[in-house]
C-alpha positions as CSV (number, residue, x, y, z in Angstrom):
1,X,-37.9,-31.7,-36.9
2,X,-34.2,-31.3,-37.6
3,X,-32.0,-33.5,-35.1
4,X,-30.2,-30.5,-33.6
5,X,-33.6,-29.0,-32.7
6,X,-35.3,-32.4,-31.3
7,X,-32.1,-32.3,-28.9
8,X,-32.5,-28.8,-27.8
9,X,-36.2,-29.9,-26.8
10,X,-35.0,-32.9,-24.7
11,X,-32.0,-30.5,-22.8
12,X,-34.6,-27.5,-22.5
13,X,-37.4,-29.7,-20.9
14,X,-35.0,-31.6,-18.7
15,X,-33.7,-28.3,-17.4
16,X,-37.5,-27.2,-17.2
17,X,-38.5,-29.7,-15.3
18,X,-36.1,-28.1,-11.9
19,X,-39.1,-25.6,-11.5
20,X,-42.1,-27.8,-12.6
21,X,-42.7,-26.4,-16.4
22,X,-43.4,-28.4,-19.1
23,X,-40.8,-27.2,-21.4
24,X,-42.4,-27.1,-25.0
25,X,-40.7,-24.6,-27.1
26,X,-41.8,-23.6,-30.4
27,X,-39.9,-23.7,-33.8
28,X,-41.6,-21.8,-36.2
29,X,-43.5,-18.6,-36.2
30,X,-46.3,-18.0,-34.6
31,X,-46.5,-13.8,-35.1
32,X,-48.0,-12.9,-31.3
33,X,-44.9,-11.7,-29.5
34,X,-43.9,-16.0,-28.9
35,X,-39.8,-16.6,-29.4
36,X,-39.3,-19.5,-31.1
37,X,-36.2,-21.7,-32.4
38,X,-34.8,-21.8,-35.2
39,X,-31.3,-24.1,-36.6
40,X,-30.2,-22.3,-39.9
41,X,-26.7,-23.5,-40.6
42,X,-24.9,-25.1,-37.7
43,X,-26.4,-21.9,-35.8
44,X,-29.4,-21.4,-33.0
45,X,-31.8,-18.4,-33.8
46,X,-34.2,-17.1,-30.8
47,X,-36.7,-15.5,-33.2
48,X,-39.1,-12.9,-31.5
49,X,-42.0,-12.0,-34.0
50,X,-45.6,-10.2,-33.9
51,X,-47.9,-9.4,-36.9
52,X,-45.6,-10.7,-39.5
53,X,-43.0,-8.8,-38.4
54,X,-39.3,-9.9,-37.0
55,X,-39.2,-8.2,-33.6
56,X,-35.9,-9.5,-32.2
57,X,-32.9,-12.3,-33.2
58,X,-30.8,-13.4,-31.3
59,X,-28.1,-15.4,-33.2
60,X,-25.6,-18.0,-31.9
61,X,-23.5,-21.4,-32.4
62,X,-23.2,-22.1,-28.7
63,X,-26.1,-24.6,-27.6
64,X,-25.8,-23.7,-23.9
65,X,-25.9,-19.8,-24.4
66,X,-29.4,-20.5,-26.8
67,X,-30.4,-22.7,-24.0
68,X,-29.9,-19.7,-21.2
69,X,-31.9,-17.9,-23.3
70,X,-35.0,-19.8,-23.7
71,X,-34.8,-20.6,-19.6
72,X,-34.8,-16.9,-19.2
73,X,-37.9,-16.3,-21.0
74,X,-39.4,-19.0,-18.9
75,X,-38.2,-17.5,-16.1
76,X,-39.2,-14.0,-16.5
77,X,-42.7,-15.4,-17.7
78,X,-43.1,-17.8,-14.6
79,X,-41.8,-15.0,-12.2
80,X,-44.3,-12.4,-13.5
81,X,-47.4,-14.6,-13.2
82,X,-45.9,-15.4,-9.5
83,X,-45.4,-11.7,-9.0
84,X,-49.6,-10.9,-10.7
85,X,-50.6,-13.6,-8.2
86,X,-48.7,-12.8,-4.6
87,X,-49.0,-8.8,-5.2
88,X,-49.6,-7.1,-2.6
89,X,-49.4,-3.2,-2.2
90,X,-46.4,-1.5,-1.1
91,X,-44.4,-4.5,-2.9
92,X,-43.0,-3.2,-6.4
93,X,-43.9,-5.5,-9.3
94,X,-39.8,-5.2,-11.0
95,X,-38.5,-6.3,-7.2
96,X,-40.6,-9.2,-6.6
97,X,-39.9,-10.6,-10.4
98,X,-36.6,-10.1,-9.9
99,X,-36.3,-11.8,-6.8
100,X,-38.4,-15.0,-8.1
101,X,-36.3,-15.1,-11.2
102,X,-33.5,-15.5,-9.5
103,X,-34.7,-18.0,-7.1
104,X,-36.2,-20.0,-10.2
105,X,-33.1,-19.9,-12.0
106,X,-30.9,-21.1,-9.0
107,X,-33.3,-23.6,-8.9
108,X,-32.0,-24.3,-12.9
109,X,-28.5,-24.2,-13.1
110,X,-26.7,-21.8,-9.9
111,X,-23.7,-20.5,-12.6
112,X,-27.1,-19.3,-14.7
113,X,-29.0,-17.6,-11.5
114,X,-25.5,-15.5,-10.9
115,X,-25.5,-14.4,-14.3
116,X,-29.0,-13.4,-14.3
117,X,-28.4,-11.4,-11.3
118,X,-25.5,-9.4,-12.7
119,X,-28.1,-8.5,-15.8
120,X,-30.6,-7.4,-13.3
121,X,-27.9,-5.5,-11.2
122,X,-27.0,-3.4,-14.8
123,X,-30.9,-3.2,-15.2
124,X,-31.0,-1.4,-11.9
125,X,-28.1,0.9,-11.9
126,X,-30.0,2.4,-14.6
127,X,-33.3,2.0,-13.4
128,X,-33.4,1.7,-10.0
129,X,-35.8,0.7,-7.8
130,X,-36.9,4.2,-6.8
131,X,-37.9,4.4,-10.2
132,X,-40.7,1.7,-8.9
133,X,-41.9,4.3,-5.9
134,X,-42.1,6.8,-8.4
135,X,-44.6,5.7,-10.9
136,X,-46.1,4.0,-8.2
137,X,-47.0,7.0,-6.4
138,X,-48.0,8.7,-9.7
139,X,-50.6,6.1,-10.5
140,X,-52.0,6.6,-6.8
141,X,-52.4,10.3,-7.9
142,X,-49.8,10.5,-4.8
143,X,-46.8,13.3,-4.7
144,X,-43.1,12.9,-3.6
């Protein structure tokens, strides 16, 4: 493993460790929807990939801003399976992960929980919550 990408490990775990996860990343392909890292010439790759295709890339030389993004997958991940676990009806799935991301992030670094909630406040001015109700009721075979 290159030495850039044996660092990222130790910060990423170390910062992992805040909310209890193990922190193992991955830094090749592994083709089932799994980012992984990747350090091509001085520059971090978040590489999203699923049946042998290239899903997503997100490209950049700033260490920090690669880290934010691997803590945010986390995030999201560890806030969904806390949302599958605690659901309870009348509680929309998108609020409660939201919520708990936030909370786990804070938990990470406070700078990175107040960027995540501005992302989440641009998700929701375009998809607001009511948006939640809706397809909620339609699944319940219920009407507005």
């Amino acid at each position: 493993m290159a030495p850039e990408l044996a660092d990222f490990q130790a910060e990423y775990a170390a910062l992992c460790r805040h909310v209890g996860a193990s922190g193992e990343l991955l830094f090749s392909r592994s083709d089932d929807g799994s980012p992984h890292i990747e350090y091509i010439g001085g520059e971090y790759h978040n590489v999203v990939t699923q049946r042998g295709s290239e899903w997503e890339r997100r490209t950049t030389a700033d260490k920090k801003e690669a880290l934010y993004w691997c803590v945010s997958d986390l995030v999201w991940s560890m806030a969904s399976e806390y949302e599958l676990k605690t659901r309870k009806p009348g509680f929309y799935t998108r609020r409660v992960i939201f919520d708990k991301g936030i909370e786990l992030m804070a938990q990470i670094n406070p700078e990175w929980a107040t960027r995540k909630a501005e992302e989440i406040r641009i998700i929701l001015a375009r998809s607001p919550y009511s948006m939640d109700e809706q397809i909620a009721n339609e699944h319940a075979g219920r009407r507005p």
